[in-house]
C-alpha positions, -999 to 999 in steps of 0.1 A, spaced: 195 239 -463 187 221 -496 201 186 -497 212 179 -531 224 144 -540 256 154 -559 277 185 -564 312 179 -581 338 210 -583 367 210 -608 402 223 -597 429 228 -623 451 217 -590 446 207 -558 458 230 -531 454 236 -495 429 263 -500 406 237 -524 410 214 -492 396 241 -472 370 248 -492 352 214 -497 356 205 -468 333 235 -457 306 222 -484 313 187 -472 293 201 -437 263 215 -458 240 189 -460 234 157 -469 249 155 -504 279 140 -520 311 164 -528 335 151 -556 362 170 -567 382 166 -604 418 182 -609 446 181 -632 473 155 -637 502 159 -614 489 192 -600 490 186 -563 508 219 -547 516 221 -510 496 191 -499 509 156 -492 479 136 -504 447 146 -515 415 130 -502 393 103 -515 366 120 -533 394 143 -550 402 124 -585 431 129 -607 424 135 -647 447 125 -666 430 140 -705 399 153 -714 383 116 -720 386 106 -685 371 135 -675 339 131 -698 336 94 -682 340 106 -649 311 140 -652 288 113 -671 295 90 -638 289 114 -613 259 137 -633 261 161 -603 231 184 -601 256 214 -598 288 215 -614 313 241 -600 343 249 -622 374 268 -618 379 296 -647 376 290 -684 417 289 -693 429 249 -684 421 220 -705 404 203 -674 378 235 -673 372 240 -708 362 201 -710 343 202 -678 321 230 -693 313 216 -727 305 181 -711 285 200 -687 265 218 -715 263 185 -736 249 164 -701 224 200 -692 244 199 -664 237 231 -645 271 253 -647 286 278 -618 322 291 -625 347 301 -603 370 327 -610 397 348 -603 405 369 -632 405 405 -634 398 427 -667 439 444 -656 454 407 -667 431 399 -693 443 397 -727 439 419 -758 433 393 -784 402 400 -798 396 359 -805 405 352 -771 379 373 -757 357 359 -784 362 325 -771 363 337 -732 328 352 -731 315 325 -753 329 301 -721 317 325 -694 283 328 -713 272 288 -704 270 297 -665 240 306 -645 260 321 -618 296 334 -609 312 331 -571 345 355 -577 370 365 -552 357 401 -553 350 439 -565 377 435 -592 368 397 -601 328 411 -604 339 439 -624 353 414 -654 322 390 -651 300 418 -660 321 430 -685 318 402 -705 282 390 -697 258 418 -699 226 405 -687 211 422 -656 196 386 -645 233 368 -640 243 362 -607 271 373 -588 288 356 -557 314 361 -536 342 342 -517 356 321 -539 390 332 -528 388 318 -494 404 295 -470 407 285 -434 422 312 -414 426 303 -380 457 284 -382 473 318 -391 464 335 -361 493 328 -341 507 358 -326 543 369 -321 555 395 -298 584 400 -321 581 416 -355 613 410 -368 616 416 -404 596 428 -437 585 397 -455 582 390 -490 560 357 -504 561 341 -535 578 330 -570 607 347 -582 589 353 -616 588 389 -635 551 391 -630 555 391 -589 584 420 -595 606 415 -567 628 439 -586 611 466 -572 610 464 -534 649 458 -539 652 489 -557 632 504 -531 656 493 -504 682 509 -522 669 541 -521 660 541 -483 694 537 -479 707 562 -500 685 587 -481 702 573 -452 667 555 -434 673 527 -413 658 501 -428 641 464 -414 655 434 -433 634 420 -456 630 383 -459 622 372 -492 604 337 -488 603 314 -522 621 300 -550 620 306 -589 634 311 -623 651 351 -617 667 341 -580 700 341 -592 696 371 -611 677 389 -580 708 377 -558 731 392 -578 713 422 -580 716 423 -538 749 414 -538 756 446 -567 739 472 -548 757 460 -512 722 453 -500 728 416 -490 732 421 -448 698 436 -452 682 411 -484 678 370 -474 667 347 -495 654 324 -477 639 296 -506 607 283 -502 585 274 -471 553 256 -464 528 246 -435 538 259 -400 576 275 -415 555 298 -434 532 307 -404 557 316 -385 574 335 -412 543 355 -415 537 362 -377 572 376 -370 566 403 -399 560 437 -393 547 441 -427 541 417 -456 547 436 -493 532 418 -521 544 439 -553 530 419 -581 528 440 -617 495 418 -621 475 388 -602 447 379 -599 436 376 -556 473 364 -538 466 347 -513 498 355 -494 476 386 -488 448 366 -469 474 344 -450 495 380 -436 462 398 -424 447 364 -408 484 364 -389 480 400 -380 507 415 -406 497 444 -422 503 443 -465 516 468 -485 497 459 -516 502 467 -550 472 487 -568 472 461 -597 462 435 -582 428 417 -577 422 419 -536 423 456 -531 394 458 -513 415 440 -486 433 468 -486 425 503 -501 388 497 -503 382 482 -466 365 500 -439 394 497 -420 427 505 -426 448 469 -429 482 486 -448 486 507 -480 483 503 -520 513 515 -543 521 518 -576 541 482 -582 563 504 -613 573 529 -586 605 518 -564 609 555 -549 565 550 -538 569 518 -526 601 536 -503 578 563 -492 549 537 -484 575 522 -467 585 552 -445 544 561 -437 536 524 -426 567 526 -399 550 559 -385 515 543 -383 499 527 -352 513 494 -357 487 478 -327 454 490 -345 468 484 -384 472 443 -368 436 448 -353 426 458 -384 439 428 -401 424 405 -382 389 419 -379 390 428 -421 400 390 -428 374 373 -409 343 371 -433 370 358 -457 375 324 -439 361 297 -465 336 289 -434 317 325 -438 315 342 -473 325 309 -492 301 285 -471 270 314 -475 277 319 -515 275 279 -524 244 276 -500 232 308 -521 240 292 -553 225 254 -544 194 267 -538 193 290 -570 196 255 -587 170 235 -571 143 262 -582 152 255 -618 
């Protein structure tokens, strides 16, 4: 392993799976790991370590790059203030540049400045590391040379304290923000029409808070689908893993998104997903070798309730195999662990 003195990674928040992450890199070798993220942006995590530092504007974060003058620089997408600042300071210090990202060409936008200003941002990188097939697929869209490279993993996170097993598969779960863009709509509309073709349905469970919950709870409430419909608001830490565990299936219907992670967290619990084809982890799904759930199309209420029906018909024992075996590489301490080791030692050849 190449020991590098400093690496420093820039988060637009700091989340559990960031945690995860560094402290995978932290093992590497002998080098230092700092970590810069965005004002008041801690989600799910009640303090965040030492070497993570809060910016507050795009000064401090100068100061604190100029400080550091990591030999690697590892930055989060291209959109946030704290990125786009990291990058040009990078460029301005020669800093060597990878960026992480999660985008997918479905969500990106149609403003021709905007891509303009997004390839010029992509184009000061010397390598990618990208969630996957669909996060690859955008990279190369916008940067044309056959000599960038491409990594993989970015999108992953500890796994094992998911993998606790429950006998009892109660319920069809639901995780997320009650936004338009996760669609939430549709797997009620879907429930409607299971029972109007008289199927006996699973409850479904839906786990999170958000801006259209009253409006979804009404909707239940309309369509006489609320002894089968529970909000349930939102859960973290071990709540969640034990929402996930007592799922038979977890159904992620998102119009667009980038690589939800509520679909690595169900499979490393050993819930199957039924995943919308929109989204940017469908190799998880429609693309792996083996078969972990099924895709549908998220504007579709009456094929999510056919998906519905086929997934209550399949081997339920080897679909959670299936899960667990397909999720494993994607534990931060495999693919994520291999691709910065990759990427460290593309740098010290420079």
């Amino acid at each position: 392993m190449v020991n590098t003195e400093n690496l420093l990674f820039v988060f637009p928040g700091a989340r559990q799976q960031h945690l995860d992450r560094i402290e995978v890199v932290e093992k590497l070798g002998s080098h230092k790991v700092d970590v810069l993220f965005g004002f008041g942006q801690e989600y799910g995590i009640s303090t965040a370590p030492k070497n993570f530092h809060e910016m507050k504007n795009s000064w401090s974060v100068c100061k604190k790059i100029k400080k550091i003058m990591p030999e690697i620089i590892f930055i989060a997408g291209w959109y946030h203030w704290l990125s786009i600042t990291s990058i040009f300071t990078a460029l301005y210090l020669r800093i060597p540049i990878c960026i992480m990202s999660e985008s997918t060409l479905h969500e990106q936008s149609s403003n021709i400045f905007k891509k303009f200003i997004k390839r010029l941002l992509m184009s000061s990188a010397k390598c990618f590391l990208v969630g996957g097939v669909a996060q690859n697929e955008q990279v190369r869209y916008y940067i044309k040379s056959p000599q960038i490279k491409i990594f993989h993993g970015y999108n992953s996170k500890k796994i094992d304290r998911y993998n606790k097993h429950s006998n009892e598969k109660l319920y069809n779960l639901f995780v997320g923000q009650l936004t338009k863009k996760k669609n939430v709509d549709v797997i009620i509309d879907a429930y409607h029409l299971l029972v109007l073709d008289g199927y006996k349905i699973r409850p479904l469970h839906i786990v999170g808070d958000g801006p259209l919950r009253k409006q979804l709870e009404d909707k239940v409430i309309d369509l006489k689908l609320d002894k089968s419909i529970i909000f349930e608001g939102s859960k973290f830490g071990d709540e969640l893993i034990q929402k996930y565990n007592a799922a038979y299936v977890t159904i992620i219907p998102s119009l667009y998104e980038q690589w939800p992670f509520v679909s690595v967290e169900s499979l490393a619990s050993g819930t199957p997903i039924i995943l919308s084809e929109t989204v940017g982890c469908f190799e998880l799904c429609k693309h792996a070798i083996l078969s972990t759930g099924l895709t549908f199309n998220p504007t579709s209420a009456r094929e999510l309730c056919q998906t519905i029906k086929l997934i209550d018909m399949a081997d339920y024992d080897k679909l959670s195999e299936n899960c667990l075996i397909t999720i494993k590489p994607y534990d931060a301490k495999h693919m994520f662990k291999e691709s910065v080791e990759k990427i460290i030692s593309i740098y010290s050849k420079s």
